[in-house]
C-alpha positions in Angstrom: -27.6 -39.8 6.5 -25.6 -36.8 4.9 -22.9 -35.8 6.8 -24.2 -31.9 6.7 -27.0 -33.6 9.0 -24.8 -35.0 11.6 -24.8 -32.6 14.0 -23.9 -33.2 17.9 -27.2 -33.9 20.3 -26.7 -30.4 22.1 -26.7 -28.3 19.1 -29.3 -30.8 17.3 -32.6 -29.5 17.0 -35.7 -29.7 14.3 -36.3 -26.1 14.6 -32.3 -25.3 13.9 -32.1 -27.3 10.9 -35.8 -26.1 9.6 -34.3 -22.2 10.1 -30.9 -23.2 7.8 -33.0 -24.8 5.4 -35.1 -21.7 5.2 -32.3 -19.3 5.3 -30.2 -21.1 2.5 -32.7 -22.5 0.3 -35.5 -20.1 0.2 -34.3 -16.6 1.7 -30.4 -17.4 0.5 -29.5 -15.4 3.0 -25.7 -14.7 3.1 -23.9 -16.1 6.4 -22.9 -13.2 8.6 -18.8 -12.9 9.3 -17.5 -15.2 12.2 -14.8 -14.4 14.4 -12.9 -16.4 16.9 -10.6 -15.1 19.8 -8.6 -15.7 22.8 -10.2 -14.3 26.1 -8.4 -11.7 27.5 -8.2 -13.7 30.8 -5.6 -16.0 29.0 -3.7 -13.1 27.3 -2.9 -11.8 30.8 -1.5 -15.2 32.4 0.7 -15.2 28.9 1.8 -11.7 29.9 2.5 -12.4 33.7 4.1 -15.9 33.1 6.8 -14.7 30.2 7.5 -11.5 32.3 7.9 -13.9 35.5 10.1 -16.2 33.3 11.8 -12.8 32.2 12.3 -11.6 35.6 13.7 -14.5 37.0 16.5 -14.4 34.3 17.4 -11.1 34.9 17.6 -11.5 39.0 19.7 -13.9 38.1 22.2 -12.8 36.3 22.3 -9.8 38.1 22.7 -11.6 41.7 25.2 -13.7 40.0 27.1 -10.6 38.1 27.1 -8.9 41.8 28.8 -11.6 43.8 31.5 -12.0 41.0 32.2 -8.2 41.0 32.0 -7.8 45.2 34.6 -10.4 45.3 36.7 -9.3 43.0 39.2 -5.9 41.9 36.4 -4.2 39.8 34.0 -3.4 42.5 33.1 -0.1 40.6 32.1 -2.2 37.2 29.1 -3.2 39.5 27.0 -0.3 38.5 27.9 0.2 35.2 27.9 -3.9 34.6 23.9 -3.8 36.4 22.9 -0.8 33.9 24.1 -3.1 31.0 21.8 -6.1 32.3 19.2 -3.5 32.9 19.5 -2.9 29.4 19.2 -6.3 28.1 15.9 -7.0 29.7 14.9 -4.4 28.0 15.7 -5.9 25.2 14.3 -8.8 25.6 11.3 -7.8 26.6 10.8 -6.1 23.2 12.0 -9.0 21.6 9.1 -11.2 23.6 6.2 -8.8 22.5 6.4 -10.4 19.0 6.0 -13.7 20.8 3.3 -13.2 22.8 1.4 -11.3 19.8 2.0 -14.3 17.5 0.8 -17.5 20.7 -2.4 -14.9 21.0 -2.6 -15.3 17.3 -2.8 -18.7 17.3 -6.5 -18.6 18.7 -7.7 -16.3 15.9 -9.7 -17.0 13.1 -12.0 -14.9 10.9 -14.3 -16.3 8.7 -16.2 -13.9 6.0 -18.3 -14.8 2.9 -19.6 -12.7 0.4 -21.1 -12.9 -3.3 -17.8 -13.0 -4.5 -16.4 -16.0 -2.4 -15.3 -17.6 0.9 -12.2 -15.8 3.1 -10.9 -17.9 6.1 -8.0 -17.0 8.5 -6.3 -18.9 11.2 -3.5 -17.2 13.0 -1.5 -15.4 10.5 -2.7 -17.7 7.2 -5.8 -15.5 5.3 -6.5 -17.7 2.3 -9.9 -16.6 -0.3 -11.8 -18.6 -2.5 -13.8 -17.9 -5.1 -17.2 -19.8 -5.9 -16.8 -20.1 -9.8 -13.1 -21.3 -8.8 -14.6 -24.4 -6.5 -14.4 -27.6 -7.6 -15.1 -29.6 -4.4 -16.9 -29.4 -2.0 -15.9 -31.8 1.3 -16.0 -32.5 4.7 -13.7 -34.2 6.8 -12.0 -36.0 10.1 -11.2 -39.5 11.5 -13.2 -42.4 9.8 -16.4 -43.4 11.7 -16.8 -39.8 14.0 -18.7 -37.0 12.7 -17.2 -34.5 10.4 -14.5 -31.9 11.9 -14.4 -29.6 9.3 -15.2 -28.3 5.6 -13.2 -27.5 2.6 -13.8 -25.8 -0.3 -10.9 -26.3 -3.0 -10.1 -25.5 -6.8 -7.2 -25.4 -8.9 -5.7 -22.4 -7.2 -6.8 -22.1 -4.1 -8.2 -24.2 -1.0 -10.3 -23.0 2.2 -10.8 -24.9 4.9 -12.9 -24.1 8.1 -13.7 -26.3 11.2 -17.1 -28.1 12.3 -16.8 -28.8 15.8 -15.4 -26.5 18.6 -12.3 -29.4 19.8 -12.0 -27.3 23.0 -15.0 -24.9 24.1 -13.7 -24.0 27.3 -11.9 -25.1 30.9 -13.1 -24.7 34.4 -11.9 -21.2 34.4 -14.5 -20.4 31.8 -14.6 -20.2 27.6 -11.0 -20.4 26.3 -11.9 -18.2 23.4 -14.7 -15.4 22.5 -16.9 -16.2 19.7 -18.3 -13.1 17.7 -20.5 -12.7 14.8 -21.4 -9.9 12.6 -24.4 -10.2 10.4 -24.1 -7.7 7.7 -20.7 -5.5 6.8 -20.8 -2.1 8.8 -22.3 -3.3 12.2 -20.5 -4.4 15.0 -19.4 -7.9 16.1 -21.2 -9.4 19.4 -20.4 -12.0 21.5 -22.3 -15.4 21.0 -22.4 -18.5 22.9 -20.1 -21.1 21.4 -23.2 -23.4 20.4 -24.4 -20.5 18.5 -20.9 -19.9 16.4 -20.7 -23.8 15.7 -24.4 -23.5 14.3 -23.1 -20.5 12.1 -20.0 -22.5 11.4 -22.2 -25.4 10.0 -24.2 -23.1 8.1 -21.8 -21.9 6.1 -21.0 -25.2 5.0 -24.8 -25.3 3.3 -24.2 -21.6 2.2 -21.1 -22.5 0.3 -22.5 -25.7 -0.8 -25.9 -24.4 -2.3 -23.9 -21.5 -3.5 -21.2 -23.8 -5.4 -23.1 -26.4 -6.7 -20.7 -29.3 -6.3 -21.8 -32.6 -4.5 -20.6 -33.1 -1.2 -17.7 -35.4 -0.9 -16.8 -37.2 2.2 -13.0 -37.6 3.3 -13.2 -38.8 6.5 -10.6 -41.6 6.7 
Protein backbone atom coordinates (compact mmCIF):
# COMPACT_ATOMS: atom_id res chain seq x y z
CA UNK A 1 0.00 0.00 0.00
CA UNK A 2 1.27 3.62 -0.70
CA UNK A 3 1.63 5.50 2.25
CA UNK A 4 -0.66 8.53 0.53
CA UNK A 5 -3.37 5.68 1.02
CA UNK A 6 -3.04 5.15 4.66
CA UNK A 7 -5.36 7.18 5.97
CA UNK A 8 -6.95 6.76 9.65
CA UNK A 9 -10.49 4.60 9.78
CA UNK A 10 -12.54 7.84 10.66
CA UNK A 11 -11.37 9.95 7.94
CA UNK A 12 -11.20 6.75 5.51
CA UNK A 13 -13.69 6.55 3.06
CA UNK A 14 -14.12 5.27 -0.87
CA UNK A 15 -16.03 8.26 -1.68
CA UNK A 16 -13.14 10.73 -0.12
CA UNK A 17 -10.42 9.13 -1.83
CA UNK A 18 -12.60 8.86 -5.35
CA UNK A 19 -13.25 12.93 -4.88
CA UNK A 20 -9.08 13.64 -4.41
CA UNK A 21 -8.46 11.46 -7.19
CA UNK A 22 -10.92 13.47 -9.18
CA UNK A 23 -9.96 16.75 -8.01
CA UNK A 24 -6.08 16.14 -8.56
CA UNK A 25 -5.91 13.99 -11.50
CA UNK A 26 -8.71 15.08 -13.71
CA UNK A 27 -9.98 18.66 -12.54
CA UNK A 28 -6.29 19.54 -10.99
CA UNK A 29 -7.95 21.60 -8.92
CA UNK A 30 -5.60 23.84 -6.77
CA UNK A 31 -5.99 23.05 -2.80
CA UNK A 32 -7.67 25.93 -1.14
CA UNK A 33 -5.41 27.87 1.79
CA UNK A 34 -5.46 26.10 5.32
CA UNK A 35 -5.25 27.77 8.46
CA UNK A 36 -4.75 26.56 11.94
CA UNK A 37 -5.53 28.52 15.25
CA UNK A 38 -5.77 28.53 18.96
CA UNK A 39 -9.42 28.92 20.23
CA UNK A 40 -10.05 31.95 21.84
CA UNK A 41 -11.23 30.01 25.00
CA UNK A 42 -7.46 29.11 25.53
CA UNK A 43 -6.14 32.60 24.73
CA UNK A 44 -8.28 33.92 27.73
CA UNK A 45 -7.06 31.25 30.46
CA UNK A 46 -3.33 32.39 29.06
CA UNK A 47 -4.52 36.02 29.77
CA UNK A 48 -6.08 35.36 33.33
CA UNK A 49 -3.38 32.93 34.48
CA UNK A 50 -0.15 35.30 33.60
CA UNK A 51 -2.08 38.33 34.94
CA UNK A 52 -2.93 36.11 38.17
CA UNK A 53 0.75 35.12 38.22
CA UNK A 54 1.44 38.96 37.72
CA UNK A 55 -0.79 40.05 40.41
CA UNK A 56 0.37 37.84 42.91
CA UNK A 57 3.89 39.33 42.49
CA UNK A 58 2.96 42.64 42.77
CA UNK A 59 0.74 42.07 46.18
CA UNK A 60 3.57 40.75 47.26
CA UNK A 61 6.05 43.00 47.12
CA UNK A 62 3.87 45.63 47.89
CA UNK A 63 2.55 43.90 51.33
CA UNK A 64 6.15 43.14 51.92
CA UNK A 65 7.47 46.87 50.95
CA UNK A 66 4.58 48.11 53.46
CA UNK A 67 5.49 46.28 56.56
CA UNK A 68 9.23 47.15 56.05
CA UNK A 69 8.35 50.98 55.72
CA UNK A 70 5.45 50.95 58.81
CA UNK A 71 8.11 49.63 60.92
CA UNK A 72 10.68 51.64 60.14
CA UNK A 73 11.77 55.85 60.06
CA UNK A 74 10.61 56.42 56.41
CA UNK A 75 6.95 55.96 56.88
CA UNK A 76 6.28 58.68 54.25
CA UNK A 77 8.45 56.59 51.42
CA UNK A 78 5.36 54.34 51.67
CA UNK A 79 3.47 56.19 48.99
CA UNK A 80 5.96 57.22 46.88
CA UNK A 81 7.82 53.52 47.21
CA UNK A 82 3.94 51.83 46.26
CA UNK A 83 3.68 54.30 43.08
CA UNK A 84 7.13 52.92 42.04
CA UNK A 85 5.84 49.20 42.32
CA UNK A 86 2.70 50.41 40.66
CA UNK A 87 4.93 51.37 38.03
CA UNK A 88 6.74 48.23 37.52
CA UNK A 89 3.75 46.07 37.05
CA UNK A 90 3.15 48.17 34.50
CA UNK A 91 6.01 47.36 33.10
CA UNK A 92 5.81 44.05 33.27
CA UNK A 93 2.78 43.66 32.07
CA UNK A 94 3.88 45.24 28.73
CA UNK A 95 6.79 43.24 28.82
CA UNK A 96 4.33 39.93 29.15
CA UNK A 97 2.14 41.00 26.02
CA UNK A 98 5.06 39.85 23.73
CA UNK A 99 4.87 36.54 25.68
CA UNK A 100 1.53 35.74 25.44
CA UNK A 101 1.43 36.92 21.53
CA UNK A 102 4.39 34.55 20.78
CA UNK A 103 2.65 30.92 23.26
CA UNK A 104 -0.62 31.94 21.05
CA UNK A 105 1.68 31.78 18.18
CA UNK A 106 2.74 28.66 18.74
CA UNK A 107 -0.69 27.06 17.54
CA UNK A 108 -0.57 28.94 14.20
CA UNK A 109 0.00 27.60 10.99
CA UNK A 110 -0.90 28.71 7.48
CA UNK A 111 -0.64 26.69 4.70
CA UNK A 112 -1.19 28.23 0.97
CA UNK A 113 -0.39 26.76 -2.49
CA UNK A 114 -0.46 28.30 -5.61
CA UNK A 115 0.87 27.74 -9.34
CA UNK A 116 4.00 29.14 -8.34
CA UNK A 117 4.69 26.78 -5.20
CA UNK A 118 3.98 25.57 -1.67
CA UNK A 119 4.08 28.31 1.48
CA UNK A 120 3.89 26.76 4.98
CA UNK A 121 4.04 28.67 8.43
CA UNK A 122 4.21 27.45 11.93
CA UNK A 123 4.46 30.00 14.66
CA UNK A 124 6.78 32.60 13.54
CA UNK A 125 8.76 30.26 10.71
CA UNK A 126 7.09 31.09 6.91
CA UNK A 127 9.23 29.00 4.65
CA UNK A 128 8.10 28.78 0.39
CA UNK A 129 8.89 26.37 -1.99
CA UNK A 130 8.90 26.38 -5.35
CA UNK A 131 7.70 23.25 -7.61
CA UNK A 132 10.53 23.51 -10.32
CA UNK A 133 12.96 23.83 -7.15
CA UNK A 134 11.51 20.25 -5.58
CA UNK A 135 13.56 17.49 -5.65
CA UNK A 136 11.76 15.12 -3.20
CA UNK A 137 8.94 14.42 -2.47
CA UNK A 138 8.41 12.39 1.26
CA UNK A 139 6.52 11.48 3.93
CA UNK A 140 7.43 10.77 7.31
CA UNK A 141 7.10 9.63 11.29
CA UNK A 142 8.08 6.67 13.55
CA UNK A 143 8.86 3.33 11.71
CA UNK A 144 5.77 1.01 11.50
CA UNK A 145 2.75 3.94 12.23
CA UNK A 146 1.23 5.79 9.56
CA UNK A 147 2.85 8.78 8.16
CA UNK A 148 2.87 12.18 10.37
CA UNK A 149 3.70 14.45 7.87
CA UNK A 150 4.97 15.63 4.23
CA UNK A 151 7.90 17.35 2.95
CA UNK A 152 8.79 18.85 0.01
CA UNK A 153 12.61 19.80 -0.28
CA UNK A 154 15.20 21.12 -2.93
CA UNK A 155 18.52 22.51 -2.88
CA UNK A 156 17.43 25.75 -1.22
CA UNK A 157 14.61 25.40 0.46
CA UNK A 158 12.45 22.61 2.47
CA UNK A 159 8.57 22.68 3.43
CA UNK A 160 7.23 20.51 5.60
CA UNK A 161 3.48 20.18 6.69
CA UNK A 162 1.73 17.67 9.08
CA UNK A 163 -0.59 14.55 8.29
CA UNK A 164 -2.31 13.82 11.39
CA UNK A 165 -3.92 16.24 13.84
CA UNK A 166 -1.52 14.78 17.23
CA UNK A 167 -4.03 16.64 19.50
CA UNK A 168 -7.71 17.44 18.04
CA UNK A 169 -9.09 18.59 21.15
CA UNK A 170 -9.69 18.11 25.21
CA UNK A 171 -12.88 17.74 27.15
CA UNK A 172 -13.29 21.41 27.18
CA UNK A 173 -13.77 21.20 23.36
CA UNK A 174 -11.28 21.70 20.03
CA UNK A 175 -7.91 23.03 21.20
CA UNK A 176 -7.56 24.90 17.98
CA UNK A 177 -9.87 26.36 15.03
CA UNK A 178 -9.39 24.93 11.74
CA UNK A 179 -10.20 27.27 8.62
CA UNK A 180 -10.11 26.90 5.03
CA UNK A 181 -10.33 29.27 2.18
CA UNK A 182 -10.93 27.97 -1.25
CA UNK A 183 -9.91 30.53 -3.68
CA UNK A 184 -7.82 34.01 -2.80
CA UNK A 185 -10.32 36.85 -2.08
CA UNK A 186 -13.06 34.89 -0.07
CA UNK A 187 -13.28 34.50 3.42
CA UNK A 188 -11.86 31.71 5.63
CA UNK A 189 -14.64 29.31 7.48
CA UNK A 190 -14.51 27.17 10.13
CA UNK A 191 -14.21 23.29 9.36
CA UNK A 192 -14.35 20.34 11.41
CA UNK A 193 -10.87 19.03 12.10
CA UNK A 194 -11.59 15.78 10.04
CA UNK A 195 -12.32 18.02 7.16
CA UNK A 196 -8.80 20.15 7.51
CA UNK A 197 -6.73 16.70 7.89
CA UNK A 198 -8.56 15.61 4.57
CA UNK A 199 -7.41 19.00 2.96
CA UNK A 200 -4.05 18.49 4.75
CA UNK A 201 -3.61 15.08 2.92
CA UNK A 202 -4.68 16.43 -0.17
CA UNK A 203 -2.17 18.64 -0.59
CA UNK A 204 0.19 16.04 -0.26
CA UNK A 205 -1.31 14.53 -3.78
CA UNK A 206 -1.51 18.18 -5.09
CA UNK A 207 2.13 18.79 -4.49
CA UNK A 208 2.96 15.40 -5.57
CA UNK A 209 1.09 15.28 -9.09
CA UNK A 210 2.18 18.77 -9.38
CA UNK A 211 6.08 17.95 -8.77
CA UNK A 212 6.48 14.93 -10.38
CA UNK A 213 9.04 13.23 -8.02
CA UNK A 214 8.32 9.64 -6.61
CA UNK A 215 7.25 9.46 -3.15
CA UNK A 216 9.88 8.55 -0.78
CA UNK A 217 9.27 7.07 2.58
CA UNK A 218 11.30 8.22 5.71
CA UNK A 219 9.59 6.81 8.30
CA UNK A 220 12.25 5.27 10.64
Amino acid sequence: MSPLQEYNPDTSSLNYRWQSFIRAFVYNEQPPALKKMMVRRDIVRIIQTLSIILGAFWLFWEMYAFVILINSAHKEAIVPFSLLLLLLLIVMAICLAPMIAFIISLEYERIEVNEHGLMRQHSLMRRFIRWDEVRLFAVGGKYGSRFEWFELSGAKALARWPSILKSAGTSDGPRSIYLIREAPGLPYRAVTPYEYLDQLRYIGEYAQQRTGQPLCDLRH
